[in-house]
TORNU-274023 format. One record per residue: x, z, y of N, C-alpha, C in turn; residue in one letter; residue number from 0. Coordinates in steps of 0.001 Angstrom, whole numbers, plus 500000, padded with zeros to 6 digits. Atoms other than C-alpha are relative to their C-alpha. Layout:
N
X/Z/Y/X/Z/Y/X/Z/Y/a/NUM
...
! end
This chain:
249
500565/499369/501195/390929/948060/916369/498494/500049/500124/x/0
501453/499968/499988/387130/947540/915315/499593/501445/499708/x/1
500471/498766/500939/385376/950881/914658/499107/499659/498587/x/2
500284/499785/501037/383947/951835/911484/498444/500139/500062/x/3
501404/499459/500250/380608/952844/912786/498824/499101/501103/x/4
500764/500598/497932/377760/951564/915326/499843/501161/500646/x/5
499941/498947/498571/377774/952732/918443/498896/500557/500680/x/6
501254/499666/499203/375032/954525/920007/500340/501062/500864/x/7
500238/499540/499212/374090/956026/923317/501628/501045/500432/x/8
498451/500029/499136/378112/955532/925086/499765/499930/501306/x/9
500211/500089/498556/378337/955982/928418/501804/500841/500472/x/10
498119/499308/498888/382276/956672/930774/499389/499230/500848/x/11
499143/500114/498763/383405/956677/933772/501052/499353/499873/x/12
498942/500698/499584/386272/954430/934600/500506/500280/501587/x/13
499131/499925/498428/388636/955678/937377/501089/499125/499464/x/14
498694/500289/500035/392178/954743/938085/500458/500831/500869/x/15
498842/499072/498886/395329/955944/939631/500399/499789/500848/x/16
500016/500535/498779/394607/954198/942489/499352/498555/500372/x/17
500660/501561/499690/392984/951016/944141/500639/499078/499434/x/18
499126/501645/500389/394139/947371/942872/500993/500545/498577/x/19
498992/499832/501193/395388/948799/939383/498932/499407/498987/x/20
500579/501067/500872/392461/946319/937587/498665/501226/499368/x/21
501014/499417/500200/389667/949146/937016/498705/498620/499753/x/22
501365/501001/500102/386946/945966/936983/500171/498960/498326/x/23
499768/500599/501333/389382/944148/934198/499859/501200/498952/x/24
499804/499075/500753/389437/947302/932219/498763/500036/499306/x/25
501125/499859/500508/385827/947972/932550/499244/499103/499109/x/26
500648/501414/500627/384849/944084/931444/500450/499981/498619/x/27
499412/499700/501311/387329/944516/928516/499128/501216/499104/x/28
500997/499067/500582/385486/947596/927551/498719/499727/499322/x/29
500970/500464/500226/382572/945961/927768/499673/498809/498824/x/30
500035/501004/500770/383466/942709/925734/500378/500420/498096/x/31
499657/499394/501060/384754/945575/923316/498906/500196/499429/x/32
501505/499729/500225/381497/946921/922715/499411/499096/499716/x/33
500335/501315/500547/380128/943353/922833/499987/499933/498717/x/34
499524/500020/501496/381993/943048/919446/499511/500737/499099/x/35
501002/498983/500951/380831/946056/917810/498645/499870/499643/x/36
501479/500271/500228/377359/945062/918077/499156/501038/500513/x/37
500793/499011/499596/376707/947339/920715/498988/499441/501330/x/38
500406/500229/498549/374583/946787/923635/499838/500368/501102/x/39
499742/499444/499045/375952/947256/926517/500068/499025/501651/x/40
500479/500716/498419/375867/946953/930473/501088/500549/501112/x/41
498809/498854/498726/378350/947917/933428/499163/500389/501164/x/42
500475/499507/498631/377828/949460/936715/500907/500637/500439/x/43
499495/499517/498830/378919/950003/939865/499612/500446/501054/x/44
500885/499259/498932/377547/952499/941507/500054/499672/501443/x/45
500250/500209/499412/378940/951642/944645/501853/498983/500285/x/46
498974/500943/499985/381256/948585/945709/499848/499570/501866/x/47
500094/500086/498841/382586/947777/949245/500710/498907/500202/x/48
499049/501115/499889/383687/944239/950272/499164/498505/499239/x/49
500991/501309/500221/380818/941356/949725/499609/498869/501030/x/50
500627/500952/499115/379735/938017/951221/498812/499281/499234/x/51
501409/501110/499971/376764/935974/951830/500445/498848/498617/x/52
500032/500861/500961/376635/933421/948636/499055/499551/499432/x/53
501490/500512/501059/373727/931330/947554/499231/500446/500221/x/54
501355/498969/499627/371452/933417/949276/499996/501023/499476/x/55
500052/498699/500064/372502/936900/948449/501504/500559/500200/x/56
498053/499551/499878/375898/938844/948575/500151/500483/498838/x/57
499046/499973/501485/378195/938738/946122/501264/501001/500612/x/58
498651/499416/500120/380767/940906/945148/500738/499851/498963/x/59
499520/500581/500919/383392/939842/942981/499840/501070/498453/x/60
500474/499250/501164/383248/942871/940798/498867/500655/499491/x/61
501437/499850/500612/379839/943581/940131/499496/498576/499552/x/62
500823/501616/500615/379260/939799/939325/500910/500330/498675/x/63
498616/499916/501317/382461/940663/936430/499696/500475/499144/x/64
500289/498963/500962/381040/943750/935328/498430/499493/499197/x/65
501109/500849/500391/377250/941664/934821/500138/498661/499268/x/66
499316/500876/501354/379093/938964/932925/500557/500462/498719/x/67
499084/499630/501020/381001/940829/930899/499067/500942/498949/x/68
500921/499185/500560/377608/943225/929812/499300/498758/499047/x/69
500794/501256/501545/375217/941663/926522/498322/500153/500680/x/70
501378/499257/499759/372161/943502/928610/499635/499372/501393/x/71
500049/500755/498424/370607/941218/931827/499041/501182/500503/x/72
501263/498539/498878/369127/944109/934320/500210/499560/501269/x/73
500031/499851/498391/368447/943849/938047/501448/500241/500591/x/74
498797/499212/499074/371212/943999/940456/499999/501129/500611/x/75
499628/498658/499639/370393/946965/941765/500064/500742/499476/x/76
500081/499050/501176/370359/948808/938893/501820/499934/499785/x/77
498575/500127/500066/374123/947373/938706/501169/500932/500742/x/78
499221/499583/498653/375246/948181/942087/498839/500678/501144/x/79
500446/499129/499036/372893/950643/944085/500289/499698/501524/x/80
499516/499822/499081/374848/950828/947015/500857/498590/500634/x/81
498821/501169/499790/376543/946728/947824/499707/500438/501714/x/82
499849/499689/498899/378133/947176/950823/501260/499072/500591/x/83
499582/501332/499261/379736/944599/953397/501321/500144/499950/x/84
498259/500254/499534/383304/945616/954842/500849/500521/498722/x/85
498868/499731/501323/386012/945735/952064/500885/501194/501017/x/86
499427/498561/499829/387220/949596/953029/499501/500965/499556/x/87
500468/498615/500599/386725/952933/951942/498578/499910/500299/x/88
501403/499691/500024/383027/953430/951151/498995/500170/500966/x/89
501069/499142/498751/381659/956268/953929/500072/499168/501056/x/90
500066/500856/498868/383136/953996/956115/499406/498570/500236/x/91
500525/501014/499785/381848/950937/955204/498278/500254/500226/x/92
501288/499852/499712/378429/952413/955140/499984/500399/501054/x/93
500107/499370/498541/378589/954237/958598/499883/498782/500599/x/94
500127/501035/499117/379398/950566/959753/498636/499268/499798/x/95
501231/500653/500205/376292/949326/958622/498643/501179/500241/x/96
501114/498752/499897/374124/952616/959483/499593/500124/499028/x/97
500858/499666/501403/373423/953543/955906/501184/501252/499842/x/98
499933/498397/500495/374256/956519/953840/500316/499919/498300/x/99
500183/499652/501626/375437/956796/950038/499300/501430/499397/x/100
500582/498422/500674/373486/959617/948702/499870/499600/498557/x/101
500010/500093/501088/373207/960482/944951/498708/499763/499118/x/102
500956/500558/500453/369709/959732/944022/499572/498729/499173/x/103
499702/501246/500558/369711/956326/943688/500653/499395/498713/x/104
499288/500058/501261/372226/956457/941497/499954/500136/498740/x/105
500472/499085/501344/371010/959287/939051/499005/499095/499876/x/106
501073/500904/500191/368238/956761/939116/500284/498790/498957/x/107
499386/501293/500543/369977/953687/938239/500138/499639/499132/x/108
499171/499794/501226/372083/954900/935885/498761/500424/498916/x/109
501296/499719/501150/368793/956552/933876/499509/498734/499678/x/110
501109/501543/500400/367121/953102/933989/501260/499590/499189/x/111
498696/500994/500184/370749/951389/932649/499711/500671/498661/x/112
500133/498897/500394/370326/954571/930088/498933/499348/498849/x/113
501506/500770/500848/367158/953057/928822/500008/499043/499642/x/114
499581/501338/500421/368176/949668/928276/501166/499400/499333/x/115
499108/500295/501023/371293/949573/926709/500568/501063/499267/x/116
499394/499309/500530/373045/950925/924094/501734/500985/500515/x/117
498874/499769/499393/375913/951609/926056/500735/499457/501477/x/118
499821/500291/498659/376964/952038/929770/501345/500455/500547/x/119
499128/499227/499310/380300/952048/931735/499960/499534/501182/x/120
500364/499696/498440/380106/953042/934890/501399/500213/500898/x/121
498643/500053/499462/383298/951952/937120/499946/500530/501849/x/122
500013/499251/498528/384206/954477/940265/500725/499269/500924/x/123
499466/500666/498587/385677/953329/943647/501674/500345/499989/x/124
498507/499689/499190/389687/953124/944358/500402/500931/499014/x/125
499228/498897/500858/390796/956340/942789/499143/500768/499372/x/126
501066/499376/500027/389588/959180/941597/499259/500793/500882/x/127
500819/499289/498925/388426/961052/944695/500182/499258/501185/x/128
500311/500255/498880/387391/959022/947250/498639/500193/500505/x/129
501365/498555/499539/384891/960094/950021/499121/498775/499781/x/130
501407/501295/499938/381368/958307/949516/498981/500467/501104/x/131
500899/500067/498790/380023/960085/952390/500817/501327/500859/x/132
499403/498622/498720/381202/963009/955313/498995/500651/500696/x/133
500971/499600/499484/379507/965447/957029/499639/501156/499389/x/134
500685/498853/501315/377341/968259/955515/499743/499769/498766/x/135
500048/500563/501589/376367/966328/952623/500897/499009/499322/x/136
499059/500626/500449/379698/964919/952029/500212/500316/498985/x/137
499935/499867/500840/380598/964178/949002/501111/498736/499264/x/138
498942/500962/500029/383080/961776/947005/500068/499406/498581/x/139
500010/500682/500723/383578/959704/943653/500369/501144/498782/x/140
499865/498994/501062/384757/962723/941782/498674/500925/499458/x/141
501399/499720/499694/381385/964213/942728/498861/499250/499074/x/142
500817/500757/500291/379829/961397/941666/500044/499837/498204/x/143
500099/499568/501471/381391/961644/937877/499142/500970/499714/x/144
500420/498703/499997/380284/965335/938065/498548/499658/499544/x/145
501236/500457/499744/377147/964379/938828/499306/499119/498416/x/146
500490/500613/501360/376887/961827/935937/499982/500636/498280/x/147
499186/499150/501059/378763/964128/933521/499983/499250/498926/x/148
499802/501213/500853/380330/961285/931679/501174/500652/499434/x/149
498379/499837/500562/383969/961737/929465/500280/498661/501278/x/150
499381/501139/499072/386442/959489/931930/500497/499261/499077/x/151
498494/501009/500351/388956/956631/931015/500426/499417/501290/x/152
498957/500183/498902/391471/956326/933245/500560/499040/499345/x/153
499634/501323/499811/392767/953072/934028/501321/500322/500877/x/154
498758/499610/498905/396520/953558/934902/500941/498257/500261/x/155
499297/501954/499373/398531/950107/936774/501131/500696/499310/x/156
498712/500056/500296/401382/950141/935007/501393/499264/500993/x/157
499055/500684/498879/403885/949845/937833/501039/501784/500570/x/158
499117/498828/499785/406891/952001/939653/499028/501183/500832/x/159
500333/499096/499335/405360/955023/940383/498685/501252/498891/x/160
501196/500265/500824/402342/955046/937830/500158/501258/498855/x/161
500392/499004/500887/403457/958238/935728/499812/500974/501013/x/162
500586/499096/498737/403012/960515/938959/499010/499940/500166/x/163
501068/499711/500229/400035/959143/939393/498897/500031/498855/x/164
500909/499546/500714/398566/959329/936186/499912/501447/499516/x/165
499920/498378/500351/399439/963083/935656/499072/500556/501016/x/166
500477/498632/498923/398463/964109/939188/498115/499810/499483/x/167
501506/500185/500121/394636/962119/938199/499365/500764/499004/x/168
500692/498872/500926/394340/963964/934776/499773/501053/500027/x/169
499749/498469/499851/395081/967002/936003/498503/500038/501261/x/170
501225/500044/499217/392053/966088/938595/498806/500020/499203/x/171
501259/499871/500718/389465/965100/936475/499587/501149/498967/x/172
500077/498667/500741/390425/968364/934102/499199/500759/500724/x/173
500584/498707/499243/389773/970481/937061/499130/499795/500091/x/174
501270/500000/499782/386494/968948/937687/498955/500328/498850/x/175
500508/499600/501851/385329/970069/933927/499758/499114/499718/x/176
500406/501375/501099/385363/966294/932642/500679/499871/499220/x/177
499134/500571/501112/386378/965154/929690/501042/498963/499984/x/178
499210/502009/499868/389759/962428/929759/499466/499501/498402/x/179
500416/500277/501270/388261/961043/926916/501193/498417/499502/x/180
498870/501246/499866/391185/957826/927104/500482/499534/501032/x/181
499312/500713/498491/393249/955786/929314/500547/498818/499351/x/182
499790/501339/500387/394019/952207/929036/500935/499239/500884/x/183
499213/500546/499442/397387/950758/930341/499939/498605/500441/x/184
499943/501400/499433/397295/947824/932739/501303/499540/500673/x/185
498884/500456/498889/399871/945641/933432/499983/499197/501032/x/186
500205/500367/498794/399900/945008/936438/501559/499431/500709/x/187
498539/500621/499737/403729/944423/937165/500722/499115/499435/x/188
498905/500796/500723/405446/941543/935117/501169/500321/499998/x/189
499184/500142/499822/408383/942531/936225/500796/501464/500001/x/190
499617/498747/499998/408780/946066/936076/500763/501023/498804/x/191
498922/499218/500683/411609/947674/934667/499283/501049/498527/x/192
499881/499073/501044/411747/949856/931264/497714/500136/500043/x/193
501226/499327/499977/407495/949581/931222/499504/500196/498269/x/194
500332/499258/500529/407287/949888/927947/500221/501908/499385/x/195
499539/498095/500341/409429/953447/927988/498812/500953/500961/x/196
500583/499098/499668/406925/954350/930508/498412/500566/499699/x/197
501143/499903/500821/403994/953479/928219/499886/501200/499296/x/198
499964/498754/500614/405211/955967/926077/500620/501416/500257/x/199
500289/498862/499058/405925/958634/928541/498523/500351/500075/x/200
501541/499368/499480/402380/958490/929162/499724/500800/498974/x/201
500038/499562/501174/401726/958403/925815/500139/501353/499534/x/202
499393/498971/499954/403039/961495/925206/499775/501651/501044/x/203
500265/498999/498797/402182/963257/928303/498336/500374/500448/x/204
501327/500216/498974/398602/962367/929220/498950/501181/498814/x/205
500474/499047/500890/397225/964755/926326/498280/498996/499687/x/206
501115/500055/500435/394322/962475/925339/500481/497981/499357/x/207
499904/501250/500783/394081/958778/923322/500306/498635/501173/x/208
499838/500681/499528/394962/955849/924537/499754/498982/499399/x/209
500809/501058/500425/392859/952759/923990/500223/498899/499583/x/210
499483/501216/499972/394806/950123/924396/501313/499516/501206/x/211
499530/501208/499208/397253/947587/926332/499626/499374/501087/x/212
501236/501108/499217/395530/945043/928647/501410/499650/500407/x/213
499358/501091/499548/398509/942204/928950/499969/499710/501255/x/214
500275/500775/498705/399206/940446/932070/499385/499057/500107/x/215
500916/501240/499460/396885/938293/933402/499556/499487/498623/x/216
500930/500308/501229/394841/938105/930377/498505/499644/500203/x/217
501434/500400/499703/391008/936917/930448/499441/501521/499496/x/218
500560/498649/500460/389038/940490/930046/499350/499722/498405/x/219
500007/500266/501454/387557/938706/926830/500975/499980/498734/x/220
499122/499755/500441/390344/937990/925382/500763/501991/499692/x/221
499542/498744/499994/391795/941454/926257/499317/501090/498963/x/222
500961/498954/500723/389135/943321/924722/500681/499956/498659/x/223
499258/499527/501110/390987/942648/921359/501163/501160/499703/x/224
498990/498671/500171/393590/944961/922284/499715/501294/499826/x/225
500852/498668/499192/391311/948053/923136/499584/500481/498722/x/226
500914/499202/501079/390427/950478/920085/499039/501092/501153/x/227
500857/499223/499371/387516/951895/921477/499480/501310/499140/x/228
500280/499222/501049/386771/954374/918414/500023/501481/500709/x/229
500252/498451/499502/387490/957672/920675/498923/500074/500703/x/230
501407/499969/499132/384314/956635/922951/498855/500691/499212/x/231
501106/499473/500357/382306/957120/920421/499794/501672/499198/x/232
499700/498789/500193/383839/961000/919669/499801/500107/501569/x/233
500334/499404/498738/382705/961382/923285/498155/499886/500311/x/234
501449/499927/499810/378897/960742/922596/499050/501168/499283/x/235
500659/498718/499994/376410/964073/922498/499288/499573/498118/x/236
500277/500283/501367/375382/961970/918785/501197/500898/498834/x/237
498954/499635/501021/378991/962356/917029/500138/501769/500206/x/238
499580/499024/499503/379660/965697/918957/499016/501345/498610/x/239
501346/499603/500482/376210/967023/917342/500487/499918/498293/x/240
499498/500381/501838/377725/966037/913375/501073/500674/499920/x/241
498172/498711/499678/381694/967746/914554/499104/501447/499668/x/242
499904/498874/499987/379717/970544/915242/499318/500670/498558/x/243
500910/499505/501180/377126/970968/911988/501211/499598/498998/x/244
498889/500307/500658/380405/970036/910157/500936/501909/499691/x/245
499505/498796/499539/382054/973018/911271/499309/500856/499586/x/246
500621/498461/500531/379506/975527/910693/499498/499824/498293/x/247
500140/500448/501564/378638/974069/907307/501671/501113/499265/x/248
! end
């Protein structure tokens, strides 16, 4: 579904309900959504773990995805802050390299990203709370929403197990005072029993909109046709600002 309106100054979070449930296809789809609208937009990944040497720099497969799939060319580090070598949990991949995720950078990043496009989604690590650092100033990906104070979209794998964890995640990001502002079903299983009854379990359960589909093994371009993005933009401080002079009118 196209929206009705242009889009201005969008910005989510993209978790999931766990690692390898397509959070990078979700975000690109998002992005190619927006594309369409005639918005201009950019991804980011604050911090990504699991790159090699290529052409004279390191690549990571999903920050090169999320910079294809954006209409806005910015710096890589503005993309990805934090690229980091061993494909494992975050703190740990930075400890192996003697570095440190701290939140600066980030709040940085993301302001510059802020300034340049019309619209930014910003895709978190693995789940929704994983650690991005330990210690006294430990801190973790839920943190790191907080921090941004974005509405989420949760990215749930559609596979056996997948309404457990999308309840236990909403019920996470609630507690952290964020907005679920959507969630966007990935299939991820071909083969998995009754998935559309558990589409609409979610449906039903997850108490907030749901965006779209995303097919199996679809091209994220392509995909993006499935995706009504129209609740994103009832999550920007613009529309919010018109609800409310509505109301008191």
């Amino acid at each position: 579904m196209r929206p009705t309106a242009p889009f201005h100054d969008i910005a989510c979070f993209v978790t999931g309900t766990d690692t390898g449930v397509g959070k990078t296809h979700a975000c690109a789809a998002l992005l190619h959504a927006l594309r369409a609208a005639g918005c201009a937009s950019v991804g980011m990944k604050p911090v990504a773990s699991g790159s090699e040497w290529r052409n004279g720099h390191w690549h990571n497969d999903d920050v090169a995805a999320l910079r294809a799939a954006g209409s806005v060319d910015v710096p890589p580090d503005l993309t990805c802050p934090f690229l980091l070598r061993t494909p494992c949990s975050p703190h740990l991949a930075a400890a192996a390299e003697g570095a440190r995720i701290t939140p600066e950078p980030i709040r940085a990043a993301f302001a510059a990203l802020r300034a340049q496009a019309g619209a930014v989604v910003v895709e978190g690590v693995g789940g929704f709370q994983v650690p991005l650092a330990t210690g006294p100033a430990c801190w973790d990906t839920a943190d790191l929403a907080v921090m941004l104070d974005l509405p989420v979209v949760l990215v749930v794998g559609i596979r056996l197990g997948c309404l457990n964890h999308a309840a236990l995640t909403a019920a996470a990001v609630r507690a952290r005072g964020l907005r679920l502002a959507g969630w966007i079903a990935n299939r991820i299983d071909p083969d998995m029993a009754l998935a559309g009854e558990n589409i609409a379990t979610l449906r039903e359960s997850l108490g907030a909109p749901c965006l779209g589909e995303l097919p199996w093994l679809q091209a994220s371009a392509e995909a993006a046709g499935a995706l009504n993005i129209s609740p994103l933009l009832a999550a920007t401080p613009e529309h919010q600002q018109v609800e409310a002079q509505g109301q008191a009118a």
